[in-house]
N, C-alpha and C positions, 0 to 999 in steps of 0.2 A: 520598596519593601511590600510584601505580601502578607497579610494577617487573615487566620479564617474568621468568618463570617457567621452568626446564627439569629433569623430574627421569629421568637418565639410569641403564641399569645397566651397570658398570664391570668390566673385566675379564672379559668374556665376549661372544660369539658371539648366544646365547640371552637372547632379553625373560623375566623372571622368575630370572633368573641376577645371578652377579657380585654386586657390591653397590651397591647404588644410591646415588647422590648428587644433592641437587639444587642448580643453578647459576643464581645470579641476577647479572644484568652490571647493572652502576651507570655513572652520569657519573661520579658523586662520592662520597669517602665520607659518608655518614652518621657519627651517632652509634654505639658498638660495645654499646652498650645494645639500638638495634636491630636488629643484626647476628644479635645474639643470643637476641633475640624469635623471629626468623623463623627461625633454626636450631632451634628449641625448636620450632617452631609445625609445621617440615616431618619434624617426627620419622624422617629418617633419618639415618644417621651420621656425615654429613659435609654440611654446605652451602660451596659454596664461592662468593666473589662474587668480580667482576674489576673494575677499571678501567683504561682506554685512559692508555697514558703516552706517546705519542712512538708510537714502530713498537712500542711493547713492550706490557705488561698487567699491573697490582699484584694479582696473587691473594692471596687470605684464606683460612680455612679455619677454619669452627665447629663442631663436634659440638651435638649441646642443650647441652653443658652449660659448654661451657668453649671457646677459640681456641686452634688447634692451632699447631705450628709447621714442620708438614709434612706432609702426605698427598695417596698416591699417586692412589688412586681419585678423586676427586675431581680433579684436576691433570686427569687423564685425563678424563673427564665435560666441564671443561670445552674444553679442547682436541677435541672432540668437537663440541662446541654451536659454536662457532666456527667449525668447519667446516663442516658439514653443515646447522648452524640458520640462523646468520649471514653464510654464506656469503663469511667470510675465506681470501684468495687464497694467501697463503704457506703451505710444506710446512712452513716450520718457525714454531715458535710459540714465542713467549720471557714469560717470566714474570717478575718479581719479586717475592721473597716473603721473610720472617724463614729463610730457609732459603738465600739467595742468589738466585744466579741460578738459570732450570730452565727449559728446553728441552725442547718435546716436536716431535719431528721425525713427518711424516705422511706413508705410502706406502699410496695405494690406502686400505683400512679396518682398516690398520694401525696404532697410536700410539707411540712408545716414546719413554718418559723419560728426561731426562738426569738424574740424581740424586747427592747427594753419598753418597759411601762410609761404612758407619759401620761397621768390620769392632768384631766383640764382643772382648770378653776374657776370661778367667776369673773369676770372679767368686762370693763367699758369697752362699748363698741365704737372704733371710729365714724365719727360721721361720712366722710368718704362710703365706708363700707355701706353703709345704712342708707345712705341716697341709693347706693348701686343695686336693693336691691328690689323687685317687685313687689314682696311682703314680707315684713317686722319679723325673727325670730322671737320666742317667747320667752328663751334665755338665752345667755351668751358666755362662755368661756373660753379659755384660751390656755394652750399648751405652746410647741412648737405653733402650731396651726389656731386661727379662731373655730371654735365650734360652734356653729347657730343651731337651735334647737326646736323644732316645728312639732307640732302637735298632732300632721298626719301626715302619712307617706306620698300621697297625692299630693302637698305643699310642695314635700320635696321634689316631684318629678315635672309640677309645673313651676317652681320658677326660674324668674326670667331675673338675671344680672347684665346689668348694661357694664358693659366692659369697659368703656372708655372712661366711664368714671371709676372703675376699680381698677384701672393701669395708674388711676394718678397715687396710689400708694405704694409703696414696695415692699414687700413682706418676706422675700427671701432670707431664709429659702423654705418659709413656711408658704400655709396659703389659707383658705374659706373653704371649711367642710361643714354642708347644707345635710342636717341628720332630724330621722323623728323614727317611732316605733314602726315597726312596718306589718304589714297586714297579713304576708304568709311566709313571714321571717321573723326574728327578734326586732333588729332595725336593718334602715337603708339609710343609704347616704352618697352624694353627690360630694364633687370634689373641684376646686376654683383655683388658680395660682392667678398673680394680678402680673404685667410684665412678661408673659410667658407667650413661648410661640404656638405652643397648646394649650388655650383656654381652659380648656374642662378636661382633668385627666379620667380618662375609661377608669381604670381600677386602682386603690391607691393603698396600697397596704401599710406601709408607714403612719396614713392616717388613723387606723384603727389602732394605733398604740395609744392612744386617746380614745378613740370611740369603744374600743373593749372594756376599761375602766370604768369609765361614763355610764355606759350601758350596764352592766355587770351591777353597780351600785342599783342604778334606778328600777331594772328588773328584777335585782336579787336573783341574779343567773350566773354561774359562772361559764359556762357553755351555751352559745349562741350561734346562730347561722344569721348571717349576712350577707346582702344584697346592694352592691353600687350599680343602682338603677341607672347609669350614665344609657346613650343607645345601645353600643355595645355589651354591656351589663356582665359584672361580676360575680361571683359566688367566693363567699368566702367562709369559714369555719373556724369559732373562735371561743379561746378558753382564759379567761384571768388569771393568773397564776400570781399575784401580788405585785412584786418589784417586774416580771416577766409575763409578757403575753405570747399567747400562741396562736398564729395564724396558716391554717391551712389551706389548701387551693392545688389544683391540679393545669397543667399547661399541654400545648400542644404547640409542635413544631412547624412551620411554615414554609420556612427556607432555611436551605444552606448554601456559602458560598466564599468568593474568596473578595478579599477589598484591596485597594492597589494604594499603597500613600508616594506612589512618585512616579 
């Protein structure tokens, strides 16, 4: 079987930026055995695959290693491919996924998602997590994801997680997002999965279903720009809407091609 191929990078302006996802559109599903072949086989941190419902599209979303049950990049990547590859006529694009509905609306080479809200809470931190890491957050919450909270954005960009002691937890299919104010953004933030065959993901939009909240409160902003200072580095654009956040971000295409399953 032949299926085409597209691997986009997400959340940024610049080719070799953001984080990459690759998007393969289906009739049908397959087997989730091979879902997961071909996320493992395109070794970046998210593959997402769609199918045609009606006016609408059943998105998925694989890492190598495991099915996600939300991610941003990727959602974006393919709404992307859709437009630009496939050349689908509607500005707004609807999704169905284990995460609900998701809406990504399209102005010009703009994307921005509609996303469910997951404001954190307070929350004990494992000690596991706390050995793993080079310096103490100064508060600690938890959603889907733990949120550590630093005091300055240079915290964020220098520390250091020793990995082998944060593999010994498993947090799927959540993970460890490293956030503080940031210095010529609202905030930044870094991104940790424990278990994973990519450690630190480039850009993590799912994460900021909690960081938009979080932030929103502590800033008194509803609209923010954001920055995942990962190397590759993110830009994202974001607005609390209550129960719903809004994330925008613009992609650029890489490659296209086709993939062989036999």
């Amino acid at each position: 079987m032949q299926l085409p191929l597209y691997q986009i990078d997400a959340f940024t302006d610049q080719l070799f930026g953001g984080n990459p996802a690759c998007v393969v559109p289906l009739a049908a599903w397959p087997d989730d055995e091979l879902l997961l072949k071909i996320a493992k086989e395109n070794a970046v941190s998210e593959t997402a695959y769609f199918v045609p419902n009606g006016k609408q599209f059943e998105l998925r979303w694989f890492t190598p290693d495991i099915e996600m049950d939300l991610c941003g990049h990727a959602t974006l990547a393919s709404a992307h491919a859709l437009k630009t590859i496939l050349n689908y006529a509607e500005d707004t694009i609807v999704f169905t996924s284990k995460s609900g509905i998701l809406q990504v609306r399209v102005e010009k080479d703009l994307y921005t998602l509609d996303f469910p809200s997951r404001k954190p809470v307070p929350a004990p931190l494992p000690e596991i997590i706390a050995q793993s890491l080079s310096q103490q957050p100064r508060a600690v919450l938890k959603a889907r994801d733990y949120v550590l909270v630093y005091d300055h954005e240079q915290e964020v960009r220098n520390i250091r997680i020793d990995r082998q002691l944060l593999n010994q937890i498993n947090l799927d299919p959540g993970g460890v997002i490293i956030t503080a104010k940031g210095d010529d953004c609202d905030f930044v933030s870094r991104f940790f999965t424990s278990q994973a065959s990519i450690f630190e993901d480039p850009v993590t939009g799912s994460a900021h279903c909690s960081l938009i909240p979080y932030w929103s409160e502590q800033l008194d902003k509803k609209e923010m720009n954001a920055l995942q200072v990962s190397e590759r580095l993110g830009k994202l654009y974001c607005v609390d809407a209550g129960e719903r956040v809004f994330i925008s971000g613009r992609a650029r295409t890489y490659a296209t091609g086709t993939l062989w399953t036999e």
